[in-house]
PDB file of the backbone (N, CA, C, O) and the ligand in Angstrom, with CONECT records:
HET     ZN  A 101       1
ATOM      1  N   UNK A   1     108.351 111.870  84.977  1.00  0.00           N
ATOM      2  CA  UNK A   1     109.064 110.895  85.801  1.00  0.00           C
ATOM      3  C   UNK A   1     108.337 110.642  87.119  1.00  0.00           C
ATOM      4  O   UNK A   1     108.437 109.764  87.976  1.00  0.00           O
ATOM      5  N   UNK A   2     107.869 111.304  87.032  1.00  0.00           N
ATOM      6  CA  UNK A   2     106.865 111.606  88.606  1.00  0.00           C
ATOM      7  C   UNK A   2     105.808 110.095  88.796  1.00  0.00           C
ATOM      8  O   UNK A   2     105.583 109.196  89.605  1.00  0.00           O
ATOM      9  N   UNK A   3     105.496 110.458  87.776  1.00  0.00           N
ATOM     10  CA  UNK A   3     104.318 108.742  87.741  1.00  0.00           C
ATOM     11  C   UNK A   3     104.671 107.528  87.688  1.00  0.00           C
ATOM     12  O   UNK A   3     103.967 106.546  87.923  1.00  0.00           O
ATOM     13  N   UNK A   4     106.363 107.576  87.208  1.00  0.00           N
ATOM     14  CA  UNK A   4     107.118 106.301  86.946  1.00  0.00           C
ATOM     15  C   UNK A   4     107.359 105.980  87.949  1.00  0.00           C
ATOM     16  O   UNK A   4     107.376 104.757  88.091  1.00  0.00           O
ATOM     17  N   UNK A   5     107.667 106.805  89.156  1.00  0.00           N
ATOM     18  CA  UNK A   5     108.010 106.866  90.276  1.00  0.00           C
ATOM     19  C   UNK A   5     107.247 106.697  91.296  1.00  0.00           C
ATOM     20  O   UNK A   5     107.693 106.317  92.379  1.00  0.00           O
ATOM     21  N   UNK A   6     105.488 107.063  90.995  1.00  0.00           N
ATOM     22  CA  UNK A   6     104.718 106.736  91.685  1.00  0.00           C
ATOM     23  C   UNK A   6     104.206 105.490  91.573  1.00  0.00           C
ATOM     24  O   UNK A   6     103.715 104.918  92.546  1.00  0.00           O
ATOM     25  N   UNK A   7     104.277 104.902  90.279  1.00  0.00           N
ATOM     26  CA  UNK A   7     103.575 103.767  90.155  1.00  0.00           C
ATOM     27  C   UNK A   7     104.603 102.643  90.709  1.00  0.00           C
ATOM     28  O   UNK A   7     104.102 101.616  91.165  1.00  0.00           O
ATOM     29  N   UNK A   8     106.166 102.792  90.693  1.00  0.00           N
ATOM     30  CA  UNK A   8     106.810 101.934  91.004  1.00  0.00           C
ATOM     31  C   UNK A   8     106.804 101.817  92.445  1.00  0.00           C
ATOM     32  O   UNK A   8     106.911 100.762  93.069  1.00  0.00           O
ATOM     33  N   UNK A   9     106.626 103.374  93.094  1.00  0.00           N
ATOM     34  CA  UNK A   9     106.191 102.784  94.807  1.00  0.00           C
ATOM     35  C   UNK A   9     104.995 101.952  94.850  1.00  0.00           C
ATOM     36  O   UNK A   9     104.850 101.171  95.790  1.00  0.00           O
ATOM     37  N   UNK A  10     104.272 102.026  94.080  1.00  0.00           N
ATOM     38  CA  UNK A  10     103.108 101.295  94.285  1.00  0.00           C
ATOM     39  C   UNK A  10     103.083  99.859  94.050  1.00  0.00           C
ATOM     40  O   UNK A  10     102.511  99.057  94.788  1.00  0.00           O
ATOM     41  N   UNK A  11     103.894  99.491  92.715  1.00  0.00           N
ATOM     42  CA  UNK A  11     104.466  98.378  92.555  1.00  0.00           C
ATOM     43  C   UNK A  11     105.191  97.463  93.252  1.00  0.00           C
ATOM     44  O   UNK A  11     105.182  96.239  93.116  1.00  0.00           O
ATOM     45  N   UNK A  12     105.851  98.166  94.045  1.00  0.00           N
ATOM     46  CA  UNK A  12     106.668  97.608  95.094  1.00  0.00           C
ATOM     47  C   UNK A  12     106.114  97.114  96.606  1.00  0.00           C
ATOM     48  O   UNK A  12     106.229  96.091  97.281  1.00  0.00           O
ATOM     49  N   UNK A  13     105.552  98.215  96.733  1.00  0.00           N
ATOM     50  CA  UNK A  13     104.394  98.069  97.981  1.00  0.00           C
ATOM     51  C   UNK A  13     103.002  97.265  97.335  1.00  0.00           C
ATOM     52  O   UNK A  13     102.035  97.314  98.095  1.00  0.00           O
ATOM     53  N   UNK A  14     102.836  96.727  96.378  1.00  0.00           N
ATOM     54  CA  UNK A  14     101.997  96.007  96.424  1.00  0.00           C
ATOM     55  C   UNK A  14     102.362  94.275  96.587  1.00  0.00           C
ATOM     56  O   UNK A  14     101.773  93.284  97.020  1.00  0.00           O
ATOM     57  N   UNK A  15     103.855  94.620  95.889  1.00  0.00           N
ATOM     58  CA  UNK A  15     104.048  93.216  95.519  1.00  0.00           C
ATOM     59  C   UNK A  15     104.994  92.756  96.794  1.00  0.00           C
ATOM     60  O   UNK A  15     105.535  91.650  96.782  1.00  0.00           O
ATOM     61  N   UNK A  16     105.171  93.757  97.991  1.00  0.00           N
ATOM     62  CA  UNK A  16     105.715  93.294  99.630  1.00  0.00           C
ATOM     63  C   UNK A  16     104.520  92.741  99.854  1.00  0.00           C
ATOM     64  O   UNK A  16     104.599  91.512  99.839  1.00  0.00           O
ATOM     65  N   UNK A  17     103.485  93.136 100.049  1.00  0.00           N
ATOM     66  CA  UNK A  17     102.597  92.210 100.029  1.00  0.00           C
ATOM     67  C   UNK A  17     102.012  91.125  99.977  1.00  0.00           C
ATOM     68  O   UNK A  17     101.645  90.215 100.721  1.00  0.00           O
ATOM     69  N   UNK A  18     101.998  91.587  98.338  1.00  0.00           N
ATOM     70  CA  UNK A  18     101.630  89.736  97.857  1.00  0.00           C
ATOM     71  C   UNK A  18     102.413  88.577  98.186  1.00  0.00           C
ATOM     72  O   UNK A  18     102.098  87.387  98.203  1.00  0.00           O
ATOM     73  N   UNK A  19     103.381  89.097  98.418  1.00  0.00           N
ATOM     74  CA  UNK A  19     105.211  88.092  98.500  1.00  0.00           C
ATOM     75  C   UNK A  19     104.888  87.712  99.620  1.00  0.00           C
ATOM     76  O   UNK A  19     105.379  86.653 100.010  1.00  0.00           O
ATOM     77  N   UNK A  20     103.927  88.476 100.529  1.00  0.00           N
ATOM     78  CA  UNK A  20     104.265  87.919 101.978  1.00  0.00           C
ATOM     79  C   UNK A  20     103.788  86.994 102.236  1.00  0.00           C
ATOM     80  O   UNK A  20     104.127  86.236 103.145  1.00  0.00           O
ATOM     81  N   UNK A  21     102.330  86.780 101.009  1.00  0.00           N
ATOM     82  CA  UNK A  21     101.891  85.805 101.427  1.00  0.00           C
ATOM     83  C   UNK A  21     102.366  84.532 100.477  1.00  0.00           C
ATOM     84  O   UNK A  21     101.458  83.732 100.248  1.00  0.00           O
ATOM     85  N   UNK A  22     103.082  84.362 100.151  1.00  0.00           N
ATOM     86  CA  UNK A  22     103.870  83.635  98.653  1.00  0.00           C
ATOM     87  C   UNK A  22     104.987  82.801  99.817  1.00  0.00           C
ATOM     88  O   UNK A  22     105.676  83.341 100.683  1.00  0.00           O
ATOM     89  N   UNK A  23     104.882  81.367  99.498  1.00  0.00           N
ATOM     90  CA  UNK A  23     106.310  80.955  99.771  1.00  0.00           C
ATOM     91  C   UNK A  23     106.564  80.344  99.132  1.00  0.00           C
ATOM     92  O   UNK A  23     107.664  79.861  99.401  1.00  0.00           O
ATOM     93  N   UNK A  24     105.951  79.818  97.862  1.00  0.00           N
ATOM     94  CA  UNK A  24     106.149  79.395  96.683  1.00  0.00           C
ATOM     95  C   UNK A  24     107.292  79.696  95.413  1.00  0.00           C
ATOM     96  O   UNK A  24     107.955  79.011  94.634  1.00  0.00           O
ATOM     97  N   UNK A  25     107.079  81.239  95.728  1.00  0.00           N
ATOM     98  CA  UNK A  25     108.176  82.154  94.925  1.00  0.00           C
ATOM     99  C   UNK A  25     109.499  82.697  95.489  1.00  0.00           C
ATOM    100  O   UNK A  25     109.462  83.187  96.617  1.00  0.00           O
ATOM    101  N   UNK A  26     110.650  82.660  94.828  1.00  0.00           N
ATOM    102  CA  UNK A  26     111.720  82.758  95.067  1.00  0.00           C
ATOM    103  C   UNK A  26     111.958  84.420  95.327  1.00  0.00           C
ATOM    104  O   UNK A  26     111.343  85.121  94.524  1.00  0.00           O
ATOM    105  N   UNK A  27     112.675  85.063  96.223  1.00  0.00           N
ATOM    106  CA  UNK A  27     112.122  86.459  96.904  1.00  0.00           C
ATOM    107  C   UNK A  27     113.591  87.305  96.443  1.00  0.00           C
ATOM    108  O   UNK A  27     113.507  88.513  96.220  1.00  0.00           O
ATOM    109  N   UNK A  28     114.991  86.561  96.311  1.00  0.00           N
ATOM    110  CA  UNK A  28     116.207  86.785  95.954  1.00  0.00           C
ATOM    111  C   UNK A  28     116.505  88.046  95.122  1.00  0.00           C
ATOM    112  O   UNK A  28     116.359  87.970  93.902  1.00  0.00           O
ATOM    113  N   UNK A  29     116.844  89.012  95.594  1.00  0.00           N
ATOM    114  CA  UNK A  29     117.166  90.749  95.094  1.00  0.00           C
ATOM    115  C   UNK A  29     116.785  90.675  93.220  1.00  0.00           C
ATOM    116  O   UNK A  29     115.879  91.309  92.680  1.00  0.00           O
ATOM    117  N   UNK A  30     117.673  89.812  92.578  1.00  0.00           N
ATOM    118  CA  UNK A  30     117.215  89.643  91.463  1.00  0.00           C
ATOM    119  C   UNK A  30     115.846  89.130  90.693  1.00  0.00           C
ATOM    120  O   UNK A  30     115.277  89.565  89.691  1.00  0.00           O
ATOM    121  N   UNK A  31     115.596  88.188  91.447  1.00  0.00           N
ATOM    122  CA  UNK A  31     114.023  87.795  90.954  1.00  0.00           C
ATOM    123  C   UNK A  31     113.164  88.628  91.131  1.00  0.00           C
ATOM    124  O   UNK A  31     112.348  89.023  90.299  1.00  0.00           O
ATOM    125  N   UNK A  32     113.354  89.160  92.897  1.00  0.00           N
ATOM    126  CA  UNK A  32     112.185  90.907  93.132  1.00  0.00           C
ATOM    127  C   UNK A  32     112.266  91.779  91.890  1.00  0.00           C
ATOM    128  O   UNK A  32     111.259  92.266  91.375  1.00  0.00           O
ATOM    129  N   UNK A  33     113.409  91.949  91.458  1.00  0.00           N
ATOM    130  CA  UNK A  33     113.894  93.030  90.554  1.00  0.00           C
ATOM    131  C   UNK A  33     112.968  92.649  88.949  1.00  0.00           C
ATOM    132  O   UNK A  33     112.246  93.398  88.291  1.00  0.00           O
ATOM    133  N   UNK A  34     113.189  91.820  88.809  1.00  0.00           N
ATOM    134  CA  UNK A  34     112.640  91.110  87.479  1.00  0.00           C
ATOM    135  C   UNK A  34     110.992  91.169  87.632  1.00  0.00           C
ATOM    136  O   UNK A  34     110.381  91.388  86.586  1.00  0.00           O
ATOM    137  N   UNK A  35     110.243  90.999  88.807  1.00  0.00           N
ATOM    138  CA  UNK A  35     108.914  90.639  88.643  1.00  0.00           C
ATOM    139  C   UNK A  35     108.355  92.629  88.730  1.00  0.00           C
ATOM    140  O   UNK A  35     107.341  93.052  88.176  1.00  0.00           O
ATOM    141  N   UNK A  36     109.399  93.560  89.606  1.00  0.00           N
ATOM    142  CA  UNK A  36     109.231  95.135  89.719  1.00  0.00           C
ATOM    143  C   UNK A  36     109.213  95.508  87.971  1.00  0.00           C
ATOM    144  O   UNK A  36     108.420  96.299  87.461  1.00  0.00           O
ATOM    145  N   UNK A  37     110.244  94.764  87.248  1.00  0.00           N
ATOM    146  CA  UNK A  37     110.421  95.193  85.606  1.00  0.00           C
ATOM    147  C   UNK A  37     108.932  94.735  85.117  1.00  0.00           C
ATOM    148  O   UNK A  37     108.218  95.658  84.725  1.00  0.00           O
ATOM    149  N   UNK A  38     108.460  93.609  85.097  1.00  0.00           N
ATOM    150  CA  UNK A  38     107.755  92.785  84.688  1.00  0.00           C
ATOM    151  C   UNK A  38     106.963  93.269  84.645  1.00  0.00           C
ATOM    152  O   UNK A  38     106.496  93.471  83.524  1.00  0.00           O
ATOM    153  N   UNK A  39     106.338  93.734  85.699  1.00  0.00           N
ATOM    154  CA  UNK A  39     104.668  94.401  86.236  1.00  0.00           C
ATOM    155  C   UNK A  39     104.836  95.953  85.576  1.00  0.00           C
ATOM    156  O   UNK A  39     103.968  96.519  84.911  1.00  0.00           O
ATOM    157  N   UNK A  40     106.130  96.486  85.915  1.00  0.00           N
ATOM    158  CA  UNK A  40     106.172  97.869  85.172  1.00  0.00           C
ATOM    159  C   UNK A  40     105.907  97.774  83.843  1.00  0.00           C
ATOM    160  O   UNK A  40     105.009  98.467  83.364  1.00  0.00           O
ATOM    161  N   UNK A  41     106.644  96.909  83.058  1.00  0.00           N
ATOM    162  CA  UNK A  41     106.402  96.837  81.506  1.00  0.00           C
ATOM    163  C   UNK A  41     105.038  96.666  80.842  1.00  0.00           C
ATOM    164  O   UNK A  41     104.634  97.153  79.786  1.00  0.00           O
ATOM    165  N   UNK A  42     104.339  95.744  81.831  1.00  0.00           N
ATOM    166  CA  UNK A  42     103.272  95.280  81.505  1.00  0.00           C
ATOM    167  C   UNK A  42     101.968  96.273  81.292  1.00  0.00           C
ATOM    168  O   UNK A  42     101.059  96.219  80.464  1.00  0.00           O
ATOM    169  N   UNK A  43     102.318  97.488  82.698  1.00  0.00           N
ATOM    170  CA  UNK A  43     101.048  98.445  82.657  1.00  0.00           C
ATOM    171  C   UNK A  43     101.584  99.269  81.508  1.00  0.00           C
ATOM    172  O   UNK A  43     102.721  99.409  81.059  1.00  0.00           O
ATOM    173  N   UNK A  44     100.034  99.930  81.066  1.00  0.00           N
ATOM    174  CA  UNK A  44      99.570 100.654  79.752  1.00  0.00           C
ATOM    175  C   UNK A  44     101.049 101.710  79.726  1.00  0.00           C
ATOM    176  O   UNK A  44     101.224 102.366  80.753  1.00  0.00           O
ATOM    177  N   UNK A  45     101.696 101.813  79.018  1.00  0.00           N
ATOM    178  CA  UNK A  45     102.279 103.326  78.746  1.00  0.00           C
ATOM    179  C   UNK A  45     101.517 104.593  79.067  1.00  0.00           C
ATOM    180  O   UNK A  45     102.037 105.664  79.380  1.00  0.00           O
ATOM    181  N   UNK A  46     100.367 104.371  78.964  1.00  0.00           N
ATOM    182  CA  UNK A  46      99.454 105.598  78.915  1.00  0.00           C
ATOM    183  C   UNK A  46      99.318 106.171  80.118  1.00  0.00           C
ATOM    184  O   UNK A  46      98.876 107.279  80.422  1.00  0.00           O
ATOM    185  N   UNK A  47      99.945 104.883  81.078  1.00  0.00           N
ATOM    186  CA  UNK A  47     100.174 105.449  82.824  1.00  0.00           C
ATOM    187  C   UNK A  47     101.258 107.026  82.895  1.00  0.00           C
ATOM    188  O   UNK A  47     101.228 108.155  83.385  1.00  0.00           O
ATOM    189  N   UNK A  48     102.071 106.226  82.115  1.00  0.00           N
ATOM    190  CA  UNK A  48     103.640 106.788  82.562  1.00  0.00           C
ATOM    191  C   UNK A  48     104.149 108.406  81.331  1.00  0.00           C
ATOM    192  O   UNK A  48     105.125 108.744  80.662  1.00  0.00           O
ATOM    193  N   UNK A  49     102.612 109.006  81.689  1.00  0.00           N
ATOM    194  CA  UNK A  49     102.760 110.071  80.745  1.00  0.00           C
ATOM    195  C   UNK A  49     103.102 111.543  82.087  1.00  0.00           C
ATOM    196  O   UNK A  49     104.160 111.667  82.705  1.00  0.00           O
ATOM    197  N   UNK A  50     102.033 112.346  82.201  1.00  0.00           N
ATOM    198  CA  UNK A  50     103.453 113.331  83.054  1.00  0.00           C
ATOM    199  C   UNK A  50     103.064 113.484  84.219  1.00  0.00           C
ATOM    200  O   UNK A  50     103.945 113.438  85.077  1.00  0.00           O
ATOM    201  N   UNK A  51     101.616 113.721  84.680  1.00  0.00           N
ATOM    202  CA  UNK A  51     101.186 114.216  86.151  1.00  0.00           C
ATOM    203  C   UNK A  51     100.094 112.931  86.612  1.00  0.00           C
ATOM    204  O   UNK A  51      99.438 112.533  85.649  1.00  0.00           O
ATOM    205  N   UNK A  52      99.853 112.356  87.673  1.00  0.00           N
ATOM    206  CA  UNK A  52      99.234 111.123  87.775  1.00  0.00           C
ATOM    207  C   UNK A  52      97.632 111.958  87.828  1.00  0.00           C
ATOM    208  O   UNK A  52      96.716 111.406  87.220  1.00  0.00           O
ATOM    209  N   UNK A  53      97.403 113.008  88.412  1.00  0.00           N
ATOM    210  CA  UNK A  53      96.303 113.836  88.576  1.00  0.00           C
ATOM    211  C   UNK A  53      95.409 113.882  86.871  1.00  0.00           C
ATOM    212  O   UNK A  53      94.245 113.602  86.583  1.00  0.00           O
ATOM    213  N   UNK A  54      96.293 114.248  86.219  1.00  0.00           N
ATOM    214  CA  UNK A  54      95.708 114.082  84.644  1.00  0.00           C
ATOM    215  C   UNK A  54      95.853 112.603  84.038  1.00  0.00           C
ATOM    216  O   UNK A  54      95.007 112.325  83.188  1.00  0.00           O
ATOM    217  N   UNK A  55      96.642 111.775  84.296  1.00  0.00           N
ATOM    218  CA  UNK A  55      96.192 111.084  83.618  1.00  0.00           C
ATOM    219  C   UNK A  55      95.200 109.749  83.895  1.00  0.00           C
ATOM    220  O   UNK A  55      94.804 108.817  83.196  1.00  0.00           O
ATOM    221  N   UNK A  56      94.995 110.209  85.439  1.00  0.00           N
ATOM    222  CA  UNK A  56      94.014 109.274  86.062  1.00  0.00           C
ATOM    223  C   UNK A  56      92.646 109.766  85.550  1.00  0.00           C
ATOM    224  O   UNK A  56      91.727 108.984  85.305  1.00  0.00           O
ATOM    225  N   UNK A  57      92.561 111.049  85.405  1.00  0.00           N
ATOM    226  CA  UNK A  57      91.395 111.527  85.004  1.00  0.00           C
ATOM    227  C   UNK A  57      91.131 111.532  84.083  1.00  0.00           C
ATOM    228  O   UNK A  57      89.944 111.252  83.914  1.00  0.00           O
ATOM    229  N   UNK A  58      91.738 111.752  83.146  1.00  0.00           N
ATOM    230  CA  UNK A  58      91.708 111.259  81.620  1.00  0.00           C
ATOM    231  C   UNK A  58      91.207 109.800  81.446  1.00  0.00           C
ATOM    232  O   UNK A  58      90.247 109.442  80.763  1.00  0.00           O
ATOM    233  N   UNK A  59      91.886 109.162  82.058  1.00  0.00           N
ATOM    234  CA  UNK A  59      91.174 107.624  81.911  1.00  0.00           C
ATOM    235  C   UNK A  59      90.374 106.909  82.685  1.00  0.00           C
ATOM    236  O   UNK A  59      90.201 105.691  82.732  1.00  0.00           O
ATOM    237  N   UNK A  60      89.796 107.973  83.423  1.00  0.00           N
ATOM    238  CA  UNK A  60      88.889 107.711  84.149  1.00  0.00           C
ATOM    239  C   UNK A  60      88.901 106.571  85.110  1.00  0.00           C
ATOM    240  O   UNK A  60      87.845 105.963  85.289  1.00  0.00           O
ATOM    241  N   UNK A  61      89.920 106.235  85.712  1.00  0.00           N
ATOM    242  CA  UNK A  61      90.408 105.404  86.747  1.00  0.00           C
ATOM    243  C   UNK A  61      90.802 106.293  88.101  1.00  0.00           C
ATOM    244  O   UNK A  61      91.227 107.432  88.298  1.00  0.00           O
ATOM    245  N   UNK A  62      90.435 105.177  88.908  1.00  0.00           N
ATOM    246  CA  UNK A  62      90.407 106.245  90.652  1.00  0.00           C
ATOM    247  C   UNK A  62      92.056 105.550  90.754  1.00  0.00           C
ATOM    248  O   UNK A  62      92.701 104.879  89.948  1.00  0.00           O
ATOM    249  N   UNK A  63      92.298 105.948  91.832  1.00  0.00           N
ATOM    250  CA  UNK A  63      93.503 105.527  92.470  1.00  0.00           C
ATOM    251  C   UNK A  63      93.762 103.952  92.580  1.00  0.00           C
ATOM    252  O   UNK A  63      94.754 103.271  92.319  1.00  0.00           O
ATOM    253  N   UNK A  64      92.123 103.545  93.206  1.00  0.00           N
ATOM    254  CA  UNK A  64      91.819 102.045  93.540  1.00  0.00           C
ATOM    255  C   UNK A  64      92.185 101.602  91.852  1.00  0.00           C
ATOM    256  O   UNK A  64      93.364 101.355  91.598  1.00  0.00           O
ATOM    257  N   UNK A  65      91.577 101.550  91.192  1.00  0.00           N
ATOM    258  CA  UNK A  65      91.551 100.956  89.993  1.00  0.00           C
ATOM    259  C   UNK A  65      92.621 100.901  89.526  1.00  0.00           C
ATOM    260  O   UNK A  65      92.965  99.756  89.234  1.00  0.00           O
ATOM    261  N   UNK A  66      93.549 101.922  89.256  1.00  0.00           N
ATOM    262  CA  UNK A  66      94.607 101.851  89.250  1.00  0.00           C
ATOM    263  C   UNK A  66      95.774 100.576  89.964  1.00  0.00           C
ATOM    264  O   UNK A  66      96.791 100.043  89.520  1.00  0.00           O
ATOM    265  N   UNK A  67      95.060 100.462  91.178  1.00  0.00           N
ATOM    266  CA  UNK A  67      96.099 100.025  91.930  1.00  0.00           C
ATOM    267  C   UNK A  67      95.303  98.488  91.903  1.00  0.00           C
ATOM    268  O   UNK A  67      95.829  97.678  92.667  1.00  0.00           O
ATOM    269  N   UNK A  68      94.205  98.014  91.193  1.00  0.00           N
ATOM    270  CA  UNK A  68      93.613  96.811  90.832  1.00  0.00           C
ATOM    271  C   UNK A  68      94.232  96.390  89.906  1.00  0.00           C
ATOM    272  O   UNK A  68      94.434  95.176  89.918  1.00  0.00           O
ATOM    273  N   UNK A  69      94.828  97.270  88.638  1.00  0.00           N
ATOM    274  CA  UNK A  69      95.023  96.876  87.558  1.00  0.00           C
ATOM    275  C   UNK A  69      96.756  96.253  87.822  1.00  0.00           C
ATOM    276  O   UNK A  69      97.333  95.330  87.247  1.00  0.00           O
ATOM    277  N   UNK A  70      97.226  97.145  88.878  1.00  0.00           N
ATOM    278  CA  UNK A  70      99.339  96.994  89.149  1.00  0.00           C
ATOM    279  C   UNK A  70      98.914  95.263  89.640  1.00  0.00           C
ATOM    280  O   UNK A  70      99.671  94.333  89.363  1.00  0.00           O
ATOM    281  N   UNK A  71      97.633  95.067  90.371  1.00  0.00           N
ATOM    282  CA  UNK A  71      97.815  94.301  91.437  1.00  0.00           C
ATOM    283  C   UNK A  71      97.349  92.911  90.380  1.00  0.00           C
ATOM    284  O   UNK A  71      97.395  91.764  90.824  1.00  0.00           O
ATOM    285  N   UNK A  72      96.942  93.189  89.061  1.00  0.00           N
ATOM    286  CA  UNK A  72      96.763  91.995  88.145  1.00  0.00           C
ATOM    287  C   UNK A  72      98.133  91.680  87.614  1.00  0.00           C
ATOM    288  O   UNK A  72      98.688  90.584  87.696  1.00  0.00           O
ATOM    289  N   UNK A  73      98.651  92.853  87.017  1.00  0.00           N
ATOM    290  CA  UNK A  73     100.212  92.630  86.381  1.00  0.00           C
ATOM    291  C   UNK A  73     100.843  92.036  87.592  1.00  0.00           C
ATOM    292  O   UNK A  73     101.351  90.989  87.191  1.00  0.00           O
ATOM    293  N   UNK A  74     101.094  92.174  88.980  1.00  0.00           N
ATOM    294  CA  UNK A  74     101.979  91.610  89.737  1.00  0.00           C
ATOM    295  C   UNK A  74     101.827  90.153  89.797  1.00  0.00           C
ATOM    296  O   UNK A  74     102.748  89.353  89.958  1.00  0.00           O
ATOM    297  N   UNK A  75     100.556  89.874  89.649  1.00  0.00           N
ATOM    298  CA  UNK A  75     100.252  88.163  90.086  1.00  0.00           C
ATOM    299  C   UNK A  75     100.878  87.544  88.404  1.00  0.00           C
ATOM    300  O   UNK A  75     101.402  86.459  88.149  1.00  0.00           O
ATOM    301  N   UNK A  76     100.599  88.597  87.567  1.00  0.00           N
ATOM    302  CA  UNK A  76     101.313  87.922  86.562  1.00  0.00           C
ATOM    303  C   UNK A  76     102.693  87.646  86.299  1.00  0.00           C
ATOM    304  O   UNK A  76     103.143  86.704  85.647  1.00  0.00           O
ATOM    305  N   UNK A  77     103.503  88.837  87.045  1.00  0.00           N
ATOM    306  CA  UNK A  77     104.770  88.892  87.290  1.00  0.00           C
ATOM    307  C   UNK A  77     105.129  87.525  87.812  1.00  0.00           C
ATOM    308  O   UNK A  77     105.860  86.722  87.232  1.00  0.00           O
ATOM    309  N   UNK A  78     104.282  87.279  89.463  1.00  0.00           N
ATOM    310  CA  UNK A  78     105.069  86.457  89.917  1.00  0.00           C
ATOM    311  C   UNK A  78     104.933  84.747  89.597  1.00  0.00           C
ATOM    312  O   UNK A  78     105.714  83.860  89.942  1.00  0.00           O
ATOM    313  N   UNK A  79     103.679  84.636  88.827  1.00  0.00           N
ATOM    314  CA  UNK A  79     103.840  83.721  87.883  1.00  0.00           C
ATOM    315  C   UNK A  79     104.613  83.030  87.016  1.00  0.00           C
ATOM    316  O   UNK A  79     105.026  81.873  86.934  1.00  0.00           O
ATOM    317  N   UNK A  80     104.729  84.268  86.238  1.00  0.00           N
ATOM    318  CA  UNK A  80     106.193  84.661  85.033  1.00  0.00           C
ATOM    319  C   UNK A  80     107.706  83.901  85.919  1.00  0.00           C
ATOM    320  O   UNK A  80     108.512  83.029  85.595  1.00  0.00           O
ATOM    321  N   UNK A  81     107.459  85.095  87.601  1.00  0.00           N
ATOM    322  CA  UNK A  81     108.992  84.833  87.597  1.00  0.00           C
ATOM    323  C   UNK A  81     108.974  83.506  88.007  1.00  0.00           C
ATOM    324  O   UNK A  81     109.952  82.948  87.510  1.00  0.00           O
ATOM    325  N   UNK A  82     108.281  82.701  88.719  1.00  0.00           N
ATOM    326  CA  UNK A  82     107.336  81.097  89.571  1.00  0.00           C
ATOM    327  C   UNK A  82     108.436  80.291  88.196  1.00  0.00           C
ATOM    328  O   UNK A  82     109.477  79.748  88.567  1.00  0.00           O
ATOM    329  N   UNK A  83     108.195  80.295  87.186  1.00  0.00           N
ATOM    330  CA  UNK A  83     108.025  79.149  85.683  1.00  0.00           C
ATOM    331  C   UNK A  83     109.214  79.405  85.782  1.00  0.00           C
ATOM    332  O   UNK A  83     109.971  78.435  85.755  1.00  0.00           O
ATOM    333  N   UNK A  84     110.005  81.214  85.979  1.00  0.00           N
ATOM    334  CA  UNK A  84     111.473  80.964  85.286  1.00  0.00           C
ATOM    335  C   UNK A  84     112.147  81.957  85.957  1.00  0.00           C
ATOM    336  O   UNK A  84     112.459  83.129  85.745  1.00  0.00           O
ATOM    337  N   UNK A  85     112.276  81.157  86.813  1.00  0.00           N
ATOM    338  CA  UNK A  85     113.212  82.444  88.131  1.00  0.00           C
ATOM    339  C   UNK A  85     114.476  83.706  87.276  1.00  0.00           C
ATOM    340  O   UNK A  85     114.876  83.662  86.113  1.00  0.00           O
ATOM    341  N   UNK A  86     114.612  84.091  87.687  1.00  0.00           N
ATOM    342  CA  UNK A  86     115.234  85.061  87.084  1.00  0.00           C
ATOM    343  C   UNK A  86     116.802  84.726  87.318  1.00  0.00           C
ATOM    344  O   UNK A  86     117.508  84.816  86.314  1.00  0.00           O
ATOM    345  N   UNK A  87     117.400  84.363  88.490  1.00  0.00           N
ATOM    346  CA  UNK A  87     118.722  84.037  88.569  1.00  0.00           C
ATOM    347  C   UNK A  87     118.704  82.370  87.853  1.00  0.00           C
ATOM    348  O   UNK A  87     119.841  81.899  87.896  1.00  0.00           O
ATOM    349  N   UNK A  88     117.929  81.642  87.376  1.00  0.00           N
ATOM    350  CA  UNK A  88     118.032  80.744  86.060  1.00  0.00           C
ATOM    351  C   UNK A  88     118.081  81.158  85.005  1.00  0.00           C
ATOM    352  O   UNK A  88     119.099  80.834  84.392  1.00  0.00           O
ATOM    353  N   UNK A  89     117.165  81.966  84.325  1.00  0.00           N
ATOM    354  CA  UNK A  89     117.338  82.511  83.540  1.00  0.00           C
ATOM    355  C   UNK A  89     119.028  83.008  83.204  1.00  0.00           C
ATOM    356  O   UNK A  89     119.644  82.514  82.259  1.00  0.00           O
ATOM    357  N   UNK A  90     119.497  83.807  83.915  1.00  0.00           N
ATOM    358  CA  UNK A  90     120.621  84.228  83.620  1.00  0.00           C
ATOM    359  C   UNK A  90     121.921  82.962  83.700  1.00  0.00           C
ATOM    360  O   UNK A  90     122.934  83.217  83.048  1.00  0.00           O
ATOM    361  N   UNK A  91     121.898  82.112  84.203  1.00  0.00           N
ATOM    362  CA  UNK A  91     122.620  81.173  83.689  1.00  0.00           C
ATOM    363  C   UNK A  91     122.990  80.189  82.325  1.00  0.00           C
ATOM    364  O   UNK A  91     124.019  79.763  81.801  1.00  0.00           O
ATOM    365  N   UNK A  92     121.366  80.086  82.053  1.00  0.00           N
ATOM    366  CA  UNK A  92     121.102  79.630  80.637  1.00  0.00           C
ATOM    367  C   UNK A  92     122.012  80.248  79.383  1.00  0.00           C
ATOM    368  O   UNK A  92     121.801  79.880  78.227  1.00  0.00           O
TER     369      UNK A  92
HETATM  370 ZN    ZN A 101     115.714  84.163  92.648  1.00  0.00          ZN2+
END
């Protein structure tokens, strides 16, 4: 749980970020929530196995790389959520 937990701070703090510079995208508790699912789902499973120490090393990814790869899924996230906001979605 430890890595789920790490990667989602990371997820989150990457995508305060990106958002900040976004005014394009809708920022509303639910849509954040949807693009945090989005980007989580998207990275490898192979992240979210038990100690981040082993399995970074195992796959031979640094921290950076790691945090290159959250920072591709997020732009995809907020793409994703851009086309179909998430509080639309749920009306449909
Ligand atoms: Zn929204």
């Amino acid at each position: 749980m430890r890595v789920k937990n790490f990667l989602e701070d990371m997820v989150r703090e990457e995508l305060n970020r990106l958002l900040a510079e976004r005014d394009d995208v809708c920022k509303c508790k639910n849509c954040y929530k949807d693009m945090v699912t989005h980007t989580l789902n998207r990275l490898p499973t192979k992240y979210a196995i038990s100690d981040l120490g082993t399995v970074v090393t195992k796959f031979h990814l640094t921290k950076d790389q790691l945090r290159a790869q959250v920072t591709v899924e997020i732009l995809d996230a907020i793409e994703t959520v851009k086309k179909t906001p998430y509080h639309e979605k749920k009306k449909k």
